[in-house]
Every structure is written in structure tokens, then in C-alpha cells.
C-alpha positions as CSV (number, residue, x, y, z in Angstrom):
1,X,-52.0,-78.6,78.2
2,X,-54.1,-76.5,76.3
3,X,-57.0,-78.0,77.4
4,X,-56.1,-77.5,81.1
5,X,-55.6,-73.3,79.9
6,X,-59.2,-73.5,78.9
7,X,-60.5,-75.0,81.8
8,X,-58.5,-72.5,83.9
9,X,-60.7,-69.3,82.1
10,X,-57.4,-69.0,80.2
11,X,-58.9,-69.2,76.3
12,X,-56.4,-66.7,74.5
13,X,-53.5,-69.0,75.7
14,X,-55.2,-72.4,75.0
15,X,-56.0,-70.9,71.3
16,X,-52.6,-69.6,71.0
17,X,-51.0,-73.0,71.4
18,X,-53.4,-74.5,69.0
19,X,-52.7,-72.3,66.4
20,X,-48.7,-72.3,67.0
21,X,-49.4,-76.5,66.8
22,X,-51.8,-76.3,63.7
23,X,-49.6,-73.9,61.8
24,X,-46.4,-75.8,62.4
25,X,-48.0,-79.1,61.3
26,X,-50.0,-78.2,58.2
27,X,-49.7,-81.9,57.8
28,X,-49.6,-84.6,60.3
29,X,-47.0,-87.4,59.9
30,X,-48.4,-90.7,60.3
31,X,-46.9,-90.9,64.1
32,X,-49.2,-87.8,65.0
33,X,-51.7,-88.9,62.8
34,X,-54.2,-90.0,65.3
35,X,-53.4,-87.0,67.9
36,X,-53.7,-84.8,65.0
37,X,-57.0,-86.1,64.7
38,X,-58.5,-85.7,68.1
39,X,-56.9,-82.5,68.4
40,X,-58.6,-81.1,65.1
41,X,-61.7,-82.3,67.0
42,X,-61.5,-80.8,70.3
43,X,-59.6,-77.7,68.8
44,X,-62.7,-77.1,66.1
45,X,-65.5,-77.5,69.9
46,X,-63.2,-74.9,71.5
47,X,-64.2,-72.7,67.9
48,X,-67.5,-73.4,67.8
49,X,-67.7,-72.3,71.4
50,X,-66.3,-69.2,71.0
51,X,-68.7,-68.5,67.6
52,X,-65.7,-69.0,65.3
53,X,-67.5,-71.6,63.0
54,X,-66.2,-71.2,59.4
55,X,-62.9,-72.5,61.5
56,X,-64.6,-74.9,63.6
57,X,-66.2,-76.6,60.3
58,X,-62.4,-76.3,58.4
59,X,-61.3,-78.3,62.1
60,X,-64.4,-80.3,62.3
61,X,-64.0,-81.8,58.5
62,X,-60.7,-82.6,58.4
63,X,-61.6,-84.7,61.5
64,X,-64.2,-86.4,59.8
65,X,-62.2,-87.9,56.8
66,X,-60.2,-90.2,59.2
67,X,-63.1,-91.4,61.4
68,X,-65.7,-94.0,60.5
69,X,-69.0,-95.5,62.6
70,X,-70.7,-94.0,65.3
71,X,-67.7,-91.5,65.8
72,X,-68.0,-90.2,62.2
73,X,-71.7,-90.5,62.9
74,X,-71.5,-87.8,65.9
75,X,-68.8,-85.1,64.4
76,X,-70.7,-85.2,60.9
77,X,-74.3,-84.2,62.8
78,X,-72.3,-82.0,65.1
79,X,-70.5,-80.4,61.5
80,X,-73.8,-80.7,59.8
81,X,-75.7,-78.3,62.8
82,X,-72.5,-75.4,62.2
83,X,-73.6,-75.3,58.4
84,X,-76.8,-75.0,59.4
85,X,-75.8,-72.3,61.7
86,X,-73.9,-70.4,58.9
87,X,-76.1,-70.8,56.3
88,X,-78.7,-69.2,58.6
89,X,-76.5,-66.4,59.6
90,X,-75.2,-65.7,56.3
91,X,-75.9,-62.6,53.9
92,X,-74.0,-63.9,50.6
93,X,-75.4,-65.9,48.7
94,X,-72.3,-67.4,47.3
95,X,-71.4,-68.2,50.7
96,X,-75.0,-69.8,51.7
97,X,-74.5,-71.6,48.6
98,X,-71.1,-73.3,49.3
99,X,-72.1,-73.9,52.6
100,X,-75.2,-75.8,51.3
101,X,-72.9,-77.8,49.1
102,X,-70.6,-78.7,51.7
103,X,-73.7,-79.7,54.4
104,X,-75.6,-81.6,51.8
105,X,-72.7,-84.0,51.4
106,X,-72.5,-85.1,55.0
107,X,-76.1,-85.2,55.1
108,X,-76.0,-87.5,51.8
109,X,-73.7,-89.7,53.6
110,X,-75.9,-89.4,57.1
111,X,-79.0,-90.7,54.8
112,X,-77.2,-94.1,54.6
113,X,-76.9,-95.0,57.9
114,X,-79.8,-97.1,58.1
115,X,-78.2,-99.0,60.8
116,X,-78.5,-96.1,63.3
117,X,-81.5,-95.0,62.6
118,X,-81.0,-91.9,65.1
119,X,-78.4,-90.4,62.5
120,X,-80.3,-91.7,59.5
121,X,-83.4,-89.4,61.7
122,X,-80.9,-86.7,61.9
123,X,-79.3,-86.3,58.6
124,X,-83.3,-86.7,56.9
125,X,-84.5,-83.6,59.2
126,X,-81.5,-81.2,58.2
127,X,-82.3,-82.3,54.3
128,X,-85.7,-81.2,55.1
129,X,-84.6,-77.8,57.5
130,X,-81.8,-77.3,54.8
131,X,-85.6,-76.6,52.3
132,X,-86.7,-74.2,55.1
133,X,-83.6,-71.8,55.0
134,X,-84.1,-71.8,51.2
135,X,-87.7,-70.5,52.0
136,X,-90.0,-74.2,50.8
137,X,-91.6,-75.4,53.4
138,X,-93.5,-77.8,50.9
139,X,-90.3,-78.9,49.5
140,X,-89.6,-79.6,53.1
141,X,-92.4,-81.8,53.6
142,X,-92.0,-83.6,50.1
143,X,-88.8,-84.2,51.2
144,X,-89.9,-86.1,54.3
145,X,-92.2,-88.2,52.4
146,X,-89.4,-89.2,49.7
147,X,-88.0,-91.0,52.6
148,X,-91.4,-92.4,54.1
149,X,-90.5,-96.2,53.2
150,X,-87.0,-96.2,54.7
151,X,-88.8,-94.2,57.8
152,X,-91.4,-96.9,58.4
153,X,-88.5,-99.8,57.5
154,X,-86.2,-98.5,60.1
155,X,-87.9,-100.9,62.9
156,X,-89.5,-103.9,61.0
């Protein structure tokens, strides 16, 4: 239903019942479990949309803890390019700093996924751009050669 709202130009209504759902179900049962999932999802795009991306990221990674393969694959790059976003945009440092943190997990995890090399591609190039926002490009480049055998293994 709230999908529908959205689709109909009708965005402060569609928000409204996903708040009203989120705050009345802090924490899914196991019968909602998997709705609770896909709606954290497509609640956290309706966020990012609409520039709210310290929410969209809160959404976006409590998504991510119950998916797995290509799926987790997709929402953690997707999660990954918001922390990029907000570390850009960000004037605190404590902030840029946690958001670092929490990016440079997901990008850990994306630098094992040497069986999709598109995601292993993706996750190596935000370790790198991650060394650009902090102002070293050479640490940026070092940190594309530290991965240089894994690189040139990915279609032997």
C-alpha cells in the first residue's frame, strides 16, 4: 500500500505508514521476519531518494544482516555508495570517522567475494576512493596494487 502512495506522488503518506509500521515493530517476530526484511529495503530506497541517508543506511543495514549472496552483494555496494555519500558531505569529523568505520566493514566483507569479481571490483575501488576523501591519493593507488594478484587471478 505504501508503495502504491508513492507511486501516486503521494510520499508524506507512504512515509507515514512506514514509520507508524517501523515504530510499532521495533522488532520483527519471526512470522514477519522476511517482510520485515524487504520492507527495511525498499523503505531505506524511498530515504535515500528523498536525501534522508543516515536513515536509509540504519534501514539499509539492518537489511543486510539477514541476506546472503548476490542479494547481500547488491544492498551492501548500494549501503557502501550512501557512506560514501555522507562521508563526503560531512563536516564532523567524529561523524566522517564512524561512518568510515561502518563503510570499511562492508567493504572488508565485499573484498572476499572473489567469486563475483564485479563486487570484489566494487568493494576494492571504494577501499581506494574511501583514501581519496581522506585526502591520499598515493594511498589510493598503493591500495590498488595491495590487491594486484587477486586482480589479475580473478579470470585465470
Amino acid at each position: 500500500m505504501a508503495n502504491s502512495l508513492f507511486q501516486r506522488g503521494l510520499k508524506k503518506e507512504c512515509m507515514e505508514i512506514y514509520e507508524e509500521f517501523f515504530s510499532k515493530h521495533a522488532k520483527p517476530t519471526k512470522d514477519i521476519a522476511s517482510f520485515y526484511n524487504s520492507a527495511n529495503w525498499v523503505y531505506g530506497q524511498l530515504l535515500m531518494r528523498d536525501n534522508k541517508f543516515d536513515k536509509a543506511v540504519q534501514r539499509y543495514e539492518y537489511a543486510l544482516k539477514l541476506l546472503k549472496g548476490e542479494e547481500w552483494c547488491n544492498l551492501a555496494c548500494e549501503t557502501a555508495d550512501i557512506y560514501l555519500k555522507l562521508i563526503e558531505q560531512s563536516k564532523e569529523k567524529s561523524k566522517r570517522d564512524a561512518y568510515v568505520k561502518a563503510v570499511t566493514v562492508i567493504i572488508n566483507k565485499l573484498l572476499y567475494q572473489f567469486e563475483r569479481p564485479v563486487f570484489f571490483g566494487r568493494g576494492l575501488s571504494m577501499k581506494a576512493h574511501i583514501e581519496l576523501l581522506k585526502g591520499d591519493s598515493e594511498k589510493a593507488a598503493a591500495t590498488i596494487e595491495e590487491y594486484k594478484a587477486e586482480l589479475d587471478n580473478l579470470h585465470a
